[in-house]
C-alpha positions in Angstrom: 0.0 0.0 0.0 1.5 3.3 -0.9 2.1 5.8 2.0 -0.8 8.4 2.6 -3.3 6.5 0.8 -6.7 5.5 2.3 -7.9 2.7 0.2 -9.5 -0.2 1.8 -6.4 -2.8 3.2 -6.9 -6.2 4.7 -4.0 -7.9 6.6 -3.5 -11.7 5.3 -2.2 -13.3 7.9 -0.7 -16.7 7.0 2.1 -20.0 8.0 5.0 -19.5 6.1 3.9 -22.7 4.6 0.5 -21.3 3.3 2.5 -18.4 1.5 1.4 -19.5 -2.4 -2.4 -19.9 -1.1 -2.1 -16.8 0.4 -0.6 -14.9 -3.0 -3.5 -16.0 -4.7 -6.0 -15.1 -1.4 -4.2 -11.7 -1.7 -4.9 -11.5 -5.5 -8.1 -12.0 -5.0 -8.9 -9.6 -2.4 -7.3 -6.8 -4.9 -9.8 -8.0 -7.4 -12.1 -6.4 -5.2 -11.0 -3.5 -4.8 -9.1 -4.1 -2.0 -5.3 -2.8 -1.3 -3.6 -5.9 0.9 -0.7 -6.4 3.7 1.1 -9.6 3.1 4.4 -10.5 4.3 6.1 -12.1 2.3 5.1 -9.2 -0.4 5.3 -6.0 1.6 8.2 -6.9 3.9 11.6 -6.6 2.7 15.0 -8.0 3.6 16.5 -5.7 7.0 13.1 -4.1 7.4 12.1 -4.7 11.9 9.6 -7.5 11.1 7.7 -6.7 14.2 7.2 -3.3 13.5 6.3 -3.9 10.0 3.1 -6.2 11.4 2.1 -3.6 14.0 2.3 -0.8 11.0 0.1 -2.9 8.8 -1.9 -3.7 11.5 -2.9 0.0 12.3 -3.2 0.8 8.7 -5.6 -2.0 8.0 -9.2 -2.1 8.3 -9.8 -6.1 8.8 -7.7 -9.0 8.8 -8.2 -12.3 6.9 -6.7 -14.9 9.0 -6.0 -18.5 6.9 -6.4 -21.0 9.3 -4.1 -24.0 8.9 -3.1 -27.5 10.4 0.3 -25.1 10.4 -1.1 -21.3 11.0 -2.9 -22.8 14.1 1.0 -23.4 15.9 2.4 -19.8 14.6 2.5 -17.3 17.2 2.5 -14.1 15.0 -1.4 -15.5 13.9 -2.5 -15.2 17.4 -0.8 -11.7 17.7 -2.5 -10.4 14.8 -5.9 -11.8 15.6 -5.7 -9.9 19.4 -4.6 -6.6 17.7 -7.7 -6.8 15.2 -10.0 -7.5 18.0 -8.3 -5.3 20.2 -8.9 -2.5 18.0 -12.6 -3.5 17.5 -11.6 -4.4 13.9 -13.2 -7.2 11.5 -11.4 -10.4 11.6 -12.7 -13.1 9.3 -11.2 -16.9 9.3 -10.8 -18.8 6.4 -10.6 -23.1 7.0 -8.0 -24.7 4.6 -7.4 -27.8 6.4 -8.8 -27.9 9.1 -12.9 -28.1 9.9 -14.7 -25.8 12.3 -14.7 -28.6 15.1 -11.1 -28.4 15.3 -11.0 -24.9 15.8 -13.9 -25.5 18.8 -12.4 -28.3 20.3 -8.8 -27.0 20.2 -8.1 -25.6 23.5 -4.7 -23.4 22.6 -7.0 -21.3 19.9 -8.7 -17.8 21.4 -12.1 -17.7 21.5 -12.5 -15.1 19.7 -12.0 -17.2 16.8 -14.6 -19.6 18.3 -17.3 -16.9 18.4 -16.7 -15.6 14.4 -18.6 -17.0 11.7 -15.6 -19.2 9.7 -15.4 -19.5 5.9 -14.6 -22.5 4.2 -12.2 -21.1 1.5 -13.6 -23.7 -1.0 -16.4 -20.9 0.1 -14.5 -17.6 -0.5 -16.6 -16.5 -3.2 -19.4 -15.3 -0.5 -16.3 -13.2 1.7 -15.1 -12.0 -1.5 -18.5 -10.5 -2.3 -19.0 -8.6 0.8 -15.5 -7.5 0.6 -16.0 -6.0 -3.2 -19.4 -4.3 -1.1 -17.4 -2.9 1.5 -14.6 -1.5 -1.0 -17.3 -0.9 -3.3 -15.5 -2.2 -5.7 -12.1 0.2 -5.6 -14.4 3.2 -6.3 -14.0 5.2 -3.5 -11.7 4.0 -1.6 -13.7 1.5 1.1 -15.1 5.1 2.5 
């Protein structure tokens, strides 16, 4: 996202092991109109990775958090999640491998994430729709 901008931006927060599903996720999300934080694109070599996340963080208006057999063990998902929901902001969770029972049963995982409505991303299509709504469509901005 360029500096001083106020387009609509969603934080992907991903494993490093997710990072191709999440390219395309993030591709997708611009096809709506959407400008995006992801890592692995917006991070570069010496930048203070920490810093970077919180930055994003404050900049974005809602994260999309893929949940993983893997992103379910990364710290940095459960830090993003509490500064979304800390800030009051939208956090949506997208299943790829795992079903919504594991994310119930599973006692490490915040119940926040418990209390969200979960999106199978075989099931992105209806996200990506409210998404385009909310953005409306890259036309003004997300205002």
């Amino acid at each position: 996202m360029t500096e001083g901008t106020s387009c609509y931006q969603v934080f992907v927060s991903h494993s490093s092991i997710d990072a191709w599903v999440a390219k395309q996720l993030s591709r997708h999300l611009e096809g709506c109109g959407a400008e995006t934080f992801l890592d692995v694109n917006d991070i570069e070599h010496g930048d203070d990775f920490d810093e970077a996340i919180v930055n994003a963080a404050e900049r974005s208006m809602e994260l999309v958090v893929l949940l993983t057999p893997w992103s379910k063990d990364r710290h940095y998902v459960w830090m993003e999640i509490g500064m979304f929901r800390g800030a009051r902001k939208r956090v949506v969770g997208l299943l790829h491998g795992v079903k919504p029972s594991d994310i119930a049963t599973d006692e490490r995982i915040p119940v926040v994430l418990k209390k969200i409505d979960l999106v199978n991303l075989n099931d992105v299509d209806s996200y990506l729709a409210q998404l385009k709504r909310r953005t409306n469509g890259g036309r003004n901005g997300g205002a």
